[in-house]
C-alpha positions as a Markdown table, in Angstrom:
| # | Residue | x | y | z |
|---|---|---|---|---|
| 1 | Unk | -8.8 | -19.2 | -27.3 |
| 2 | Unk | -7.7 | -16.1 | -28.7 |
| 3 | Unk | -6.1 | -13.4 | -27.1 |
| 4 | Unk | -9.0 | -10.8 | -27.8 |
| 5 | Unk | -11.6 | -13.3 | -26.5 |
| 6 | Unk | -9.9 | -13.7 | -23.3 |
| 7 | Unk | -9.3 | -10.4 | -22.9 |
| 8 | Unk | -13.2 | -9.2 | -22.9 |
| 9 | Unk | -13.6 | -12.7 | -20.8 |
| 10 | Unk | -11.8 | -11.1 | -18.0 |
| 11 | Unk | -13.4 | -7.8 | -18.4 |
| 12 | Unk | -16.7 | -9.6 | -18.3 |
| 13 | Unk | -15.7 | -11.6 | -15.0 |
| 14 | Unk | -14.0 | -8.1 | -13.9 |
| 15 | Unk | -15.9 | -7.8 | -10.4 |
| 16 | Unk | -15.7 | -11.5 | -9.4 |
| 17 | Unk | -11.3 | -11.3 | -10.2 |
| 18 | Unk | -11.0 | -8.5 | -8.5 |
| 19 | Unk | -12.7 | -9.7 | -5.2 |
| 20 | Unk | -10.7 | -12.5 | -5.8 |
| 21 | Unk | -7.0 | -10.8 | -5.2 |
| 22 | Unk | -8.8 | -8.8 | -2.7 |
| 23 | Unk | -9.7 | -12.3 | -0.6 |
| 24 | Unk | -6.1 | -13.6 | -1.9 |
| 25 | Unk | -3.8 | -10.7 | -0.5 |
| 26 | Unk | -5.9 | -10.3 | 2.7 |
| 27 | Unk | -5.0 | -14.0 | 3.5 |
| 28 | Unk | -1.2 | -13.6 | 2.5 |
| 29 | Unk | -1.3 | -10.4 | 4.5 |
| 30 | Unk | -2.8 | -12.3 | 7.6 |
| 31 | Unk | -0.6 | -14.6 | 7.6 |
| 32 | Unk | 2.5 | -12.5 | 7.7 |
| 33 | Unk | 0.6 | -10.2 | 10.0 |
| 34 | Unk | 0.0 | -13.6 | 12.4 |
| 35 | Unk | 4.0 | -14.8 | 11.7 |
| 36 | Unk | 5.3 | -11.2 | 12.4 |
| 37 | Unk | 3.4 | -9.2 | 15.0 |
| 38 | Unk | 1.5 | -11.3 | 16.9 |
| 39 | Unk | 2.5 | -12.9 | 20.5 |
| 40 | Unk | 0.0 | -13.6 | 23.0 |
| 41 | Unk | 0.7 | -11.4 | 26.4 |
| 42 | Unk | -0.7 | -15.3 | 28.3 |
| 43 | Unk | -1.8 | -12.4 | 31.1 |
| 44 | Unk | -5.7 | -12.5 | 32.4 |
| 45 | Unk | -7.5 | -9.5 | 31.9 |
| 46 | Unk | -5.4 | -9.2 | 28.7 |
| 47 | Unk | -5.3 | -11.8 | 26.5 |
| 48 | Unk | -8.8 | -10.7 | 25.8 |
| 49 | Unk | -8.3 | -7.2 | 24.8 |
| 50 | Unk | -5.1 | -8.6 | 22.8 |
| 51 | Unk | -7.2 | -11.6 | 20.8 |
| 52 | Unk | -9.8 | -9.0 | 19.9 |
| 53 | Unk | -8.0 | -6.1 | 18.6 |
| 54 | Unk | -6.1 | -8.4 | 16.7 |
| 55 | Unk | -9.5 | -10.0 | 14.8 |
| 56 | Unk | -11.5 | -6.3 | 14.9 |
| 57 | Unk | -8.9 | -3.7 | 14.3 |
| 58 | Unk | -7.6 | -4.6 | 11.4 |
| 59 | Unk | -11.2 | -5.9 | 9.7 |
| 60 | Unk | -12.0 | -3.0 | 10.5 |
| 61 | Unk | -9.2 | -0.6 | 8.3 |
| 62 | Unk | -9.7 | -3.3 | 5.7 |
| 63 | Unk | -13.4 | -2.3 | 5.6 |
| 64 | Unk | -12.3 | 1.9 | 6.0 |
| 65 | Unk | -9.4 | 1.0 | 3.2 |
| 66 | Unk | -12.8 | -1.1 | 0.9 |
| 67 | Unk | -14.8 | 2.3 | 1.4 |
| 68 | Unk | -12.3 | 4.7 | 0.7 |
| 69 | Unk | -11.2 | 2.9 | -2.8 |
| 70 | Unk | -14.4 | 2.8 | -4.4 |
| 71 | Unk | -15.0 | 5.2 | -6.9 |
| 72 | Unk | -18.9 | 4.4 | -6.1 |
| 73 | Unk | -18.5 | 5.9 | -2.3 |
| 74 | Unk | -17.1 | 9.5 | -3.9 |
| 75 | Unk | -19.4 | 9.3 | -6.4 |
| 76 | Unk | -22.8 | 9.2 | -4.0 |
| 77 | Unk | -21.1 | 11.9 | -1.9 |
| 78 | Unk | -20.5 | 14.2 | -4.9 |
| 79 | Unk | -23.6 | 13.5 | -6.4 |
| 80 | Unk | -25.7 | 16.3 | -7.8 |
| 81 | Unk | -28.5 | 17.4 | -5.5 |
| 82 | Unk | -29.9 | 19.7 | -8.5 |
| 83 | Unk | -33.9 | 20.6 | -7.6 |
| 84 | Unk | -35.7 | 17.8 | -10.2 |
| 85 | Unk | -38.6 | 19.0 | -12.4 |
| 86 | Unk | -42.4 | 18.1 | -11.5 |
| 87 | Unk | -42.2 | 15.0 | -13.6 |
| 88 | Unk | -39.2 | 13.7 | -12.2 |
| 89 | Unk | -40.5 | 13.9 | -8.8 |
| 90 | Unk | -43.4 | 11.6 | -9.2 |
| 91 | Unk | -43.8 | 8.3 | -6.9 |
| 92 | Unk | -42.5 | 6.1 | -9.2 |
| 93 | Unk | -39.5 | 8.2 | -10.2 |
| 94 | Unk | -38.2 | 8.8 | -6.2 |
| 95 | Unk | -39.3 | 4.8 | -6.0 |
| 96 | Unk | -36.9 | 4.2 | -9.2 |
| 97 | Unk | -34.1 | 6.9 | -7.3 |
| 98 | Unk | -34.2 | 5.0 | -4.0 |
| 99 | Unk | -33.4 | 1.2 | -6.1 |
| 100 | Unk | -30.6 | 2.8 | -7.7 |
| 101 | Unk | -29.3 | 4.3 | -4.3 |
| 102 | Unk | -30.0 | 1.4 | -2.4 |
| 103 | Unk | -28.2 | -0.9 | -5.4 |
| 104 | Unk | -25.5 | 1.7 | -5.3 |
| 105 | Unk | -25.1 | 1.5 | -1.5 |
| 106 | Unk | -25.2 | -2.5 | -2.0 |
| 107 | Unk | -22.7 | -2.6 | -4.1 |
| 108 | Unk | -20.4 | -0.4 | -2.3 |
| 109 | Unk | -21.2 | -2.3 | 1.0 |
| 110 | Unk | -20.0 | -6.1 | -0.8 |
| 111 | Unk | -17.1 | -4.8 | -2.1 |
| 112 | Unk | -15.5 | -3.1 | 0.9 |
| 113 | Unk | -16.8 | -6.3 | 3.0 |
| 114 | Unk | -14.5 | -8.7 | 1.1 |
| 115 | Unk | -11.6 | -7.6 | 2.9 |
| 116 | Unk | -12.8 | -7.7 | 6.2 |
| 117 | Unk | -14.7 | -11.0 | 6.0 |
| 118 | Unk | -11.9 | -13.1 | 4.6 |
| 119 | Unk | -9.4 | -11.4 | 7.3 |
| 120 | Unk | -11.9 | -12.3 | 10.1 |
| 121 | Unk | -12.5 | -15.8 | 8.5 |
| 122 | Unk | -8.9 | -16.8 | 7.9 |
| 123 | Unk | -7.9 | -15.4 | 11.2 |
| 124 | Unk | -11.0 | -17.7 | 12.7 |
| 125 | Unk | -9.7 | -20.8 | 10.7 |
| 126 | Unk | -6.7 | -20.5 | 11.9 |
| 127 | Unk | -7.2 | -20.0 | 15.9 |
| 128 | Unk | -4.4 | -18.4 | 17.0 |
| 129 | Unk | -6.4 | -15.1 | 17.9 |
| 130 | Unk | -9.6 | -16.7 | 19.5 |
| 131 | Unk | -7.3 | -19.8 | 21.5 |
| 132 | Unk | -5.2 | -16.3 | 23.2 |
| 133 | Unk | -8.6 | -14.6 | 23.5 |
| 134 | Unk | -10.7 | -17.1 | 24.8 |
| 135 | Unk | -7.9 | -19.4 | 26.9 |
| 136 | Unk | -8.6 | -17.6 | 30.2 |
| 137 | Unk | -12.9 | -18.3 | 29.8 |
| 138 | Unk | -11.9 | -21.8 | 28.8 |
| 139 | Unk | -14.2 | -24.9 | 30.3 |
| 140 | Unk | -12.2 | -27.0 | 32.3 |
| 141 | Unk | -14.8 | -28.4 | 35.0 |
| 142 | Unk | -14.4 | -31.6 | 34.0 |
| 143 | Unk | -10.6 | -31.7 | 34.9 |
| 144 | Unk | -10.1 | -32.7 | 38.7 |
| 145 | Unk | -7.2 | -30.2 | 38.9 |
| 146 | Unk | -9.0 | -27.1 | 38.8 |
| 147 | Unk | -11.7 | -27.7 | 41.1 |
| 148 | Unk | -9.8 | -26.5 | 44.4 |
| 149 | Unk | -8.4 | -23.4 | 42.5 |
| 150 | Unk | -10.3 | -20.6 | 43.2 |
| 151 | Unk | -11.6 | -18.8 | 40.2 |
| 152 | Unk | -9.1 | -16.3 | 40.1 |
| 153 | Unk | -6.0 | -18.6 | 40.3 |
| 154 | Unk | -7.7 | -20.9 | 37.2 |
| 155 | Unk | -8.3 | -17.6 | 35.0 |
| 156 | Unk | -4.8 | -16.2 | 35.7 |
| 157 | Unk | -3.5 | -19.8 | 34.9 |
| 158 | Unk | -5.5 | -21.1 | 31.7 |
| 159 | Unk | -3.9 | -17.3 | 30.9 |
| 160 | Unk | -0.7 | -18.7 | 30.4 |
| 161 | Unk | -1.7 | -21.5 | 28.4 |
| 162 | Unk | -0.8 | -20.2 | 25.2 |
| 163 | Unk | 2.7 | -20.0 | 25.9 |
| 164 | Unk | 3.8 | -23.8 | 26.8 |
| 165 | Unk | 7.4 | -22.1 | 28.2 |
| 166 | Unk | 4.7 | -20.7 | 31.2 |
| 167 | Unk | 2.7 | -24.3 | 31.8 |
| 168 | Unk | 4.2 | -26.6 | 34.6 |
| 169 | Unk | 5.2 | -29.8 | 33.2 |
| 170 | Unk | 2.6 | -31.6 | 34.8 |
| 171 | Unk | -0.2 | -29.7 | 33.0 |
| 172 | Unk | 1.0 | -29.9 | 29.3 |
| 173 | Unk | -1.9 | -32.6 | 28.4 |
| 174 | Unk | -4.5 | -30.7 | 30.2 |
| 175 | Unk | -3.1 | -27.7 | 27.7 |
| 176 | Unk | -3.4 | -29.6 | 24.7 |
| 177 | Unk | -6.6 | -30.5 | 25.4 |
| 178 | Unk | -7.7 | -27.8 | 26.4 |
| 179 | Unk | -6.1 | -25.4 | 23.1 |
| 180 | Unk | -7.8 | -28.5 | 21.1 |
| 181 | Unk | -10.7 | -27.5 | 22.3 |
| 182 | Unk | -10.8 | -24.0 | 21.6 |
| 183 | Unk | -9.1 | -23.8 | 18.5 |
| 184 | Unk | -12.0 | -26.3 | 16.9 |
| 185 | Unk | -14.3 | -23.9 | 18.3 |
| 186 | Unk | -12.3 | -20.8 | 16.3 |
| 187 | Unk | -12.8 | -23.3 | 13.7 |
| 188 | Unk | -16.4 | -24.6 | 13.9 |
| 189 | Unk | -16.9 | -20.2 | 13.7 |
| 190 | Unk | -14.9 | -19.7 | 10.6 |
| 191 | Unk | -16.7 | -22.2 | 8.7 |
| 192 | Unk | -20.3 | -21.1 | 10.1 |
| 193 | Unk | -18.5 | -17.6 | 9.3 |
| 194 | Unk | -18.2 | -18.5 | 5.4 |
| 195 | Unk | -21.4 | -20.5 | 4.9 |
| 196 | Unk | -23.8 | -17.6 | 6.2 |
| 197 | Unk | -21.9 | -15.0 | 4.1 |
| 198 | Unk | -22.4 | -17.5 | 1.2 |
| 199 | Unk | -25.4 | -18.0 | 1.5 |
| 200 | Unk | -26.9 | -14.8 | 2.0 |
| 201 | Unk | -24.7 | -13.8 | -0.9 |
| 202 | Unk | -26.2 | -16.1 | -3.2 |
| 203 | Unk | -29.9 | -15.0 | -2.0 |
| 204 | Unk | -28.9 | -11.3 | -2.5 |
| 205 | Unk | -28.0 | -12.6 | -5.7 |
| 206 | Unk | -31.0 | -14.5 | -6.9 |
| 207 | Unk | -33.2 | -11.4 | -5.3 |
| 208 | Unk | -31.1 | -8.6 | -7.6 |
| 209 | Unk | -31.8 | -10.7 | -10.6 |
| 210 | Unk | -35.5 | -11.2 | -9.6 |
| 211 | Unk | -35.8 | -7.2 | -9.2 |
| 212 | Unk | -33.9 | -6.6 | -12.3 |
| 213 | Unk | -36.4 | -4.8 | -15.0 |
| 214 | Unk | -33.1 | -6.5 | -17.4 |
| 215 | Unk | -33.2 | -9.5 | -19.0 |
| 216 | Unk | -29.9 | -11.7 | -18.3 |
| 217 | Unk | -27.8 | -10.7 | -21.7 |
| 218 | Unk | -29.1 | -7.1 | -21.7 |
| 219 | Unk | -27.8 | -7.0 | -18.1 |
| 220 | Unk | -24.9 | -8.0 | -19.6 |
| 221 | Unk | -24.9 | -5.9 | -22.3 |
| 222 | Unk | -25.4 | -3.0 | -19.8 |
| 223 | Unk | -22.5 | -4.1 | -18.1 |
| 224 | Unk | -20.2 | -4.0 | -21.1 |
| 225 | Unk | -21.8 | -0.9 | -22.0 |
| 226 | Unk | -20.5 | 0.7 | -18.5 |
| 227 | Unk | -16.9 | -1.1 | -18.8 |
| 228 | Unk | -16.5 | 0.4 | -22.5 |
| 229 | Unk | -17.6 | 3.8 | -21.6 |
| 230 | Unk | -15.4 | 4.4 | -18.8 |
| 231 | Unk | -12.4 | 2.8 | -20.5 |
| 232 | Unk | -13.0 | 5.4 | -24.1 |
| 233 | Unk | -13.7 | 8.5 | -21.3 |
| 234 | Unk | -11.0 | 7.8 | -19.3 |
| 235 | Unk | -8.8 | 7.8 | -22.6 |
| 236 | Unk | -11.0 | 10.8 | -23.7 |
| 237 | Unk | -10.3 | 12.8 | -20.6 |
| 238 | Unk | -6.7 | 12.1 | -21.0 |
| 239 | Unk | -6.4 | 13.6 | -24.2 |
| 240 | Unk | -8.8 | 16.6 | -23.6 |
| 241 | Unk | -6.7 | 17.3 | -20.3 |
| 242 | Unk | -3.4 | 17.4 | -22.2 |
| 243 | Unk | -4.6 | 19.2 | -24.5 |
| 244 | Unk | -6.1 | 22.2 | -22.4 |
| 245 | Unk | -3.3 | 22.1 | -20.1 |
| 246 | Unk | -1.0 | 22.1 | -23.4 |
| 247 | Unk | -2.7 | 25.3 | -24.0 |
| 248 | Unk | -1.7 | 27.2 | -20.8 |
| 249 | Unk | 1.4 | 25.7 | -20.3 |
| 250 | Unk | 2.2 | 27.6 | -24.3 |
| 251 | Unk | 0.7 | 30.8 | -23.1 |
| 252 | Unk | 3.3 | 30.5 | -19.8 |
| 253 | Unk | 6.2 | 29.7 | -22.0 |
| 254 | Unk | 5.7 | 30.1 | -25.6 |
| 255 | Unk | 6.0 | 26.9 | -26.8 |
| 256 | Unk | 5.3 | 23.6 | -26.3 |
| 257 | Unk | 7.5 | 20.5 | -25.9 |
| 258 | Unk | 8.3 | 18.8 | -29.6 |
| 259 | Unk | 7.8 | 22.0 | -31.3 |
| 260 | Unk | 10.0 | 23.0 | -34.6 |
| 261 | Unk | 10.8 | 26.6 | -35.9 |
| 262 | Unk | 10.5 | 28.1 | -33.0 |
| 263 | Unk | 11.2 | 31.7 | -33.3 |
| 264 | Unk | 11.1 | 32.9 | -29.9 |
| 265 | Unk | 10.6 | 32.0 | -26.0 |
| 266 | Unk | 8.4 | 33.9 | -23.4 |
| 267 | Unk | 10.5 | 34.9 | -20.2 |
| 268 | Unk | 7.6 | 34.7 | -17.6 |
| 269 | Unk | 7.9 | 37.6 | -14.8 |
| 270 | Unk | 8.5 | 37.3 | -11.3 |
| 271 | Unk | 4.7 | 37.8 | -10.7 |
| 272 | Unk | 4.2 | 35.6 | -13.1 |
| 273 | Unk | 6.2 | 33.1 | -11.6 |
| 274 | Unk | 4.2 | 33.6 | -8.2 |
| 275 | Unk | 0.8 | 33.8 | -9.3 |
| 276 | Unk | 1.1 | 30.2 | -10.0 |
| 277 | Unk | 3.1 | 28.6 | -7.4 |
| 278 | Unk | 1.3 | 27.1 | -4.5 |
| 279 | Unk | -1.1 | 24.3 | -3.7 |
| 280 | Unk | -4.4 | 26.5 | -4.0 |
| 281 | Unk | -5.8 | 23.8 | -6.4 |
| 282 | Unk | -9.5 | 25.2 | -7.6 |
| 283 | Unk | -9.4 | 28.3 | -6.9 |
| 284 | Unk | -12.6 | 29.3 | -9.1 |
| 285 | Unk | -16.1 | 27.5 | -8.6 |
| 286 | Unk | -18.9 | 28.8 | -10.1 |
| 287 | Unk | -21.9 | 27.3 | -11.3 |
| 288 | Unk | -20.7 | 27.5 | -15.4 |
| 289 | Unk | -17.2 | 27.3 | -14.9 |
| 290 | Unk | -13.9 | 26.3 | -12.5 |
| 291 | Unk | -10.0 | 26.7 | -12.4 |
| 292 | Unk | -7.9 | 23.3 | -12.1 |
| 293 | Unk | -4.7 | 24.6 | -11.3 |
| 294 | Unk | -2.7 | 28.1 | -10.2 |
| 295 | Unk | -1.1 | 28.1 | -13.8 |
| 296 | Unk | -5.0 | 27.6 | -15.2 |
| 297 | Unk | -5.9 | 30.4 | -12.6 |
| 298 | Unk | -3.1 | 33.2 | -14.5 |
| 299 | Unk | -3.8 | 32.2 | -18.0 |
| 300 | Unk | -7.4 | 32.4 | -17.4 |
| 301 | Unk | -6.9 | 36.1 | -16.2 |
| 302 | Unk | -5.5 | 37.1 | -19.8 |
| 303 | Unk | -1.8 | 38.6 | -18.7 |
| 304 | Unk | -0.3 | 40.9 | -20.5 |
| 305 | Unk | 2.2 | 39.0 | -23.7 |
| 306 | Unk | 5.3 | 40.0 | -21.5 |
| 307 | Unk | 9.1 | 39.6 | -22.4 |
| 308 | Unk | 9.4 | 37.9 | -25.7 |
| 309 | Unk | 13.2 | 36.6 | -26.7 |
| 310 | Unk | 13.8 | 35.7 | -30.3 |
| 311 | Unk | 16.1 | 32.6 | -30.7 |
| 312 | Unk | 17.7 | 31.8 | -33.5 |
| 313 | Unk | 18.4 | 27.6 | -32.5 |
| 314 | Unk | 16.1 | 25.8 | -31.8 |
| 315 | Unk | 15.7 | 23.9 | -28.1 |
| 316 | Unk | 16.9 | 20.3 | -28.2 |
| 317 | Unk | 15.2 | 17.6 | -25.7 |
| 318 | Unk | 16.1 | 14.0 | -24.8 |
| 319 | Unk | 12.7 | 13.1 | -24.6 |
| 320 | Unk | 9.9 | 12.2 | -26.9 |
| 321 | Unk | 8.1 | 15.1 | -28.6 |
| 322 | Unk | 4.8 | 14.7 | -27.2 |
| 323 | Unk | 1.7 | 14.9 | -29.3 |
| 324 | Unk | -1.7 | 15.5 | -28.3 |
């Protein structure tokens, strides 16, 4: 297989690889995370709370963290909300609108719930979490030791049983048994955890393709088509950027970096100096027109030429000339 062909392989499979090291560095992270930072207080009334912020809280931020690092979310939020002609507001064109909002939303919503549901999974497979969380609700009625304790003493001792140092002697079967117990039902919950999500992503699956108007190579010719246009703007962008900003940054100074015969440098005034210092990033937003930067701001405004010194060597640099 050639190099070329695997490359546009990947690209192809890009979604599926990048869930992937999602799933991957969520399970290395939860396992440091579990080696590192978590210790069961063995304490009623808070192994709970403990157990359960350790399996929501951080699902949680992974799913915040999924959200946030989607260009999709940003782009709904930013989207244009431009009054639509007569035509365009037809039933079938707000039905066609809500499909694409709804598929955007859908595919927002899987990718940010990787995270989450492999932390919450893994975490579940593993039983640390639920055996602290759950140890104090543990069944025990068929054990003959319990059934003079009153239900306070058994809670505030199947509390400690997390942490062997804190179990009498005596009691150290009735603890295996009893963590047995509740870590295979952490377990028997991971596993029922990852067949539903499974499942109901392979019916989501089979119902997108159903509802497709695409046939299964133009949908993958569309998706090609989306990969190759972002990859040619981004590299578009980059160049047209450079090369605006090129253009200010010469009207500031009088030159630009890599240039030869240079026959004389702009000093920038004070004001100058100060109209474009700051953080006051778009400063100008109209409906034909906005300012990037301070510096895009004051060259914008046509200054005057100011000082102009004439040189008669020309400026050396270590780096690269750059070229637009």
């Amino acid at each position: 297989m050639s190099l070329s062909t695997l490359i546009s392989y990947l690209k192809s499979r890009e979604s599926i690889i990048f869930n992937g090291l999602v799933a991957l560095l969520t399970v290395g992270g939860q396992q440091l995370f579990s080696f590192f930072a978590f210790s069961c207080p063995c304490s009623d009334r808070k192994n709970l709370n403990y157990g359960l912020a350790f399996l929501g809280v951080p699902a949680l931020i992974l799913l915040i963290v999924g959200f946030v690092f989607n260009d999709n979310t940003w782009r709904l939020f930013t989207a244009s909300t431009t009054d639509y002609s007569l035509q365009e507001r037809s039933a079938q064109s707000l039905l066609m609108r809500y499909k694409l909002i709804c598929f955007v939303l859908g595919n927002i919503l899987g990718r940010a719930l990787v995270a989450p549901i492999t932390w919450l999974a893994v975490t579940l497979l593993n039983g640390s979490y639920y055996v602290c969380a759950a140890s104090e609700y543990a069944s025990v009625e068929q054990f003959d030791f319990f059934k003079k304790m009153s239900p306070d003493d058994r809670r505030n001792l199947l509390a400690k049983f997390p942490c062997v140092q804190l179990v009498p002697a005596n009691l150290s079967t009735i603890r295996e048994e009893v963590l047995l117990e509740l870590k295979y039902q952490s377990q028997v919950a991971g596993w029922l955890l990852v067949a539903v999500v499974t499942v109901a992503i392979f019916i989501i699956l089979c119902v997108a393709r159903c509802c497709s108007p695409l046939t299964y190579l133009h949908l993958r010719y569309w998706t090609n088509y989306v990969n190759n246009e972002q990859n040619l703007f981004e590299q578009t962008a980059d160049q047209h950027s450079k090369i605006y900003a090129m253009q200010n940054i010469k009207k500031f100074f009088g030159f630009l970096p890599g240039s030869k015969n240079i026959t004389e440098i702009r000093i920038p005034s004070r004001w100058d100096w100060r109209a474009i210092s700051g953080l006051d990033l778009l400063k100008v937003v109209t409906d034909e027109h906005c300012n990037y930067s301070l510096l895009h701001t004051w060259a914008e405004e046509d200054p005057t030429d100011g000082k102009y010194l004439p040189i008669d060597v020309e400026p050396t640099s270590e780096t690269a000339p750059v070229t637009s």
